[in-house]
N, C-alpha and C positions, 0 to 999 in steps of 0.2 A: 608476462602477465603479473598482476597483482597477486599475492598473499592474502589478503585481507580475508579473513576467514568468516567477516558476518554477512547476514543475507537481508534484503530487500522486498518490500510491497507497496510500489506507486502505484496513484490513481489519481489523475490531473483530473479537474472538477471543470465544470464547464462555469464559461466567463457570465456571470452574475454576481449581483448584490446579494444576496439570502441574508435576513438578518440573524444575530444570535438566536433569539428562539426558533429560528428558522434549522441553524444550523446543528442547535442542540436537540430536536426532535429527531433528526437526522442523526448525529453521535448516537440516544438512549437505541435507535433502531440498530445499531453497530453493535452495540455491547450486551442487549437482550441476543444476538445470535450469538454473539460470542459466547456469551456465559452454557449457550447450549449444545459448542461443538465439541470442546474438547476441558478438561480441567486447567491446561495449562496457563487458556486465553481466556477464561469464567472470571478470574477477579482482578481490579483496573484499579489503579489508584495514583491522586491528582492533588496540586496542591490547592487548598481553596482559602485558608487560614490558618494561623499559627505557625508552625517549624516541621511538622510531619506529614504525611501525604495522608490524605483520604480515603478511606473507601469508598469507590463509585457503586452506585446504583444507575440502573437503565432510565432516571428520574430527568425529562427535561429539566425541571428548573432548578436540579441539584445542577444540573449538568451547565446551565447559563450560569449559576454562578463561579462553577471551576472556570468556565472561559473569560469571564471579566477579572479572574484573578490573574489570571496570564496578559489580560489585555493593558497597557498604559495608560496613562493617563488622560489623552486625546480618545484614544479610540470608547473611553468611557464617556466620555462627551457627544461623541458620533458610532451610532453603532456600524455605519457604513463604509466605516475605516477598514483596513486592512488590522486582521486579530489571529492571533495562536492560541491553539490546545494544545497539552500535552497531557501521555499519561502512561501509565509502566504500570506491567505487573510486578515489580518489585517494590513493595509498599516498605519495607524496615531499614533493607541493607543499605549502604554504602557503597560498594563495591559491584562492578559487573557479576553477575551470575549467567553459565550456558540457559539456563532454563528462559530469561526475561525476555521479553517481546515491549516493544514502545512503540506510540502511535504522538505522531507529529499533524498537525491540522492546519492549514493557513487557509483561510476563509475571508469573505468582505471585501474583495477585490476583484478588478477585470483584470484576467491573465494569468493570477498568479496562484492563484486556487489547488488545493492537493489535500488529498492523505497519504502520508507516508507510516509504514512501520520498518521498523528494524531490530532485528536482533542485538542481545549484547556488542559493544566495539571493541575488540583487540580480543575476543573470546571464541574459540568453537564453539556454537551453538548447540543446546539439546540435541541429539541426534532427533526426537520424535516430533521435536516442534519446527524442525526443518524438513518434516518427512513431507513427501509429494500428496498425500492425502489432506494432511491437514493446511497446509499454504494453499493449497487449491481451495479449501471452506472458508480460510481467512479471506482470500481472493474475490470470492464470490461473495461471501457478508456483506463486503465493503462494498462493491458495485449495487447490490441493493439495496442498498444503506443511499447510495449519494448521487447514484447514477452518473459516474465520468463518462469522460470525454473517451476516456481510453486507462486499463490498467495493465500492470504486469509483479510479475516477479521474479526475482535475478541477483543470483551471488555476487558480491561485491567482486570478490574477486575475477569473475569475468570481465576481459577486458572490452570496453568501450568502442578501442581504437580495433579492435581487432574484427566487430561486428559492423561497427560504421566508423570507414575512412578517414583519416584526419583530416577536417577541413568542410565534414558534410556531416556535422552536427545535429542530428533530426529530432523530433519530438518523442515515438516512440521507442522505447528500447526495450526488443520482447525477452528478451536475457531468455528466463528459463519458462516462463509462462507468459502468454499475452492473451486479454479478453478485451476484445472487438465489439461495441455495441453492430446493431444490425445494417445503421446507415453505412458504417465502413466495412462491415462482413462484407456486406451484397459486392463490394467493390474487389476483391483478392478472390484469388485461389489457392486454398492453403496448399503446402507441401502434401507429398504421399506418407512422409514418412513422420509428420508432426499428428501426436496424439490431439483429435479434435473431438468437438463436443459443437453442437448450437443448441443453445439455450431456448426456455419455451418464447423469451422474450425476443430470440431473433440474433441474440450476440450471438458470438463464434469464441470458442475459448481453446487456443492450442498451447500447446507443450512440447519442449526439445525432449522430453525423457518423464518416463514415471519413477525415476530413483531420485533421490535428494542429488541436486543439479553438482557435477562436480567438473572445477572447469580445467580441470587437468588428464578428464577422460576426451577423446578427441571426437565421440560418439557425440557424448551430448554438446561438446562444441559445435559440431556440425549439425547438428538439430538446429541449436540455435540460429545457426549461421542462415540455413535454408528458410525458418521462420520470419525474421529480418529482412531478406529478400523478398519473402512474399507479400510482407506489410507493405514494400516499397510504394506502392501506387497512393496510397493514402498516409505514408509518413512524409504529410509536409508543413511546414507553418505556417 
C-alpha cells in the first residue's frame, strides 16, 4: 500500500453545461456552509488579481470573478468551455501546513465535471480536520451544494488496486465514505457492518468506520472493502 499520508473528497458532477454564474451560485452555496461547520473550513482564499490570494466571501459574483481568473484565455471568450476553481484555506504561507484543506473545481463540460478537496500533500493532516465528524459535513455541504452524480471520501493512501482489481477500473471508489443519491441507493444493499445513514433527500451515505479512516488498520480495510462490493451493481460507466 501507499504511504501517502493526505486525504481526499470527490464528487463527480453530472454531465452539463452550467454556466459560471451557474456554477458560482453553487460554489457561494459551498462556502456559506462551510464557514458554518467548523473554523477550520470558514475562511477560503483565491486568486483573483495581483500576487496574493483573496479572501473569499460566499459572494456569487466575487466568486465568477475568481473563476475567470483561473479560466484562459478561450474559455473567456466561451463560457461553455471546460474552466477551473481553486482555492485553500491557506491564504499567507508558502509552504504545506497539517491544518490546510484545497478545493479543486472543473466545471463547463460533458464528463469531466468534479469537486475535489484535499488535504496538505506530503503532510499528516490536522488530526480534527481529518476526523469522521467533520469529512462527513464537508461530504454532505458539497452534495448540496452541486448535487453529484455520486461522492466519496478516502485516504490517499488506501490502495486503489487492493479495493478494485487491476484491470477493472470503476467510477466509484467509496474508500472510507461513499454518498449514494437515491436513484443508486434504491439499487444496492449496504453491508451489515457499514455505518449508514439515508438522507431526508433519499441518498444513502455509508462509511467503513467512524475513526479517522486508517488504512493500515485491517478493520477499516475491510469496511471498505465490503462497501465497494456493495456499490458493485451500480459502479459502471
Amino acid at each position: 500500500m501507499s504511504h501517502s499520508p493526505w486525504f481526499n473528497i470527490s464528487a463527480s458532477l453530472k454531465d452539463n453545461r452550467e454556466s459560471i454564474p451557474e456554477v458560482a451560485m453553487r460554489l457561494a452555496t459551498l462556502l456559506d456552509t462551510l464557514g458554518q461547520i467548523d473554523p477550520l473550513v470558514s475562511q477560503w482564499f483565491s486568486m483573483m488579481d495581483g500576487d496574493r490570494p483573496t479572501p473569499l466571501k460566499p459572494d456569487p459574483r466575487m466568486l465568477e470573478k475568481s473563476i475567470l481568473y483561473w479560466a484562459d484565455e478561450k474559455i473567456k471568450e466561451d463560457p461553455n468551455e471546460v474552466y477551473t476553481f481553486c482555492a485553500t484555506t491557506n491564504g499567507y504561507e508558502n509552504v504545506w501546513r497539517p491544518e490546510d484543506l484545497n478545493i479543486v473545481l472543473t466545471a463547463g463540460a460533458l464528463g469531466s465535471n468534479g469537486v475535489w478537496f484535499h488535504t496538505a500533500l506530503t503532510l499528516a493532516p490536522n488530526p480534527h480536520l481529518v476526523s469522521y465528524s467533520l469529512f462527513k459535513k464537508i461530504l454532505f455541504a458539497t452534495a448540496d451544494a452541486f448535487d453529484p452524480k455520486y461522492s466519496s471520501a478516502y485516504p490517499t493512501a488506501l490502495d486503489r488496486d487492493v479495493m478494485i482489481p487491476e484491470g477493472k477500473k470503476l467510477p466509484i471508489f467509496a474508500g472510507w465514505m461513499v454518498l449514494l443519491p437515491r436513484d443508486l441507493a434504491r439499487q444496492i444493499t449496504p453491508p451489515p457492518q457499514a455505518i449508514q445513514q439515508t438522507r431526508e433527500d433519499g441518498s444513502l451515505f455509508m462509511a467503513a468506520t467512524d475513526e479517522t479512516f486508517d488504512a493500515s488498520n485491517p478493520a477499516h480495510v475491510a469496511g471498505s472493502k465490503a462497501i465497494q462490493d456493495a456499490i458493485a451493481p451500480v459502479n459502471k460507466w
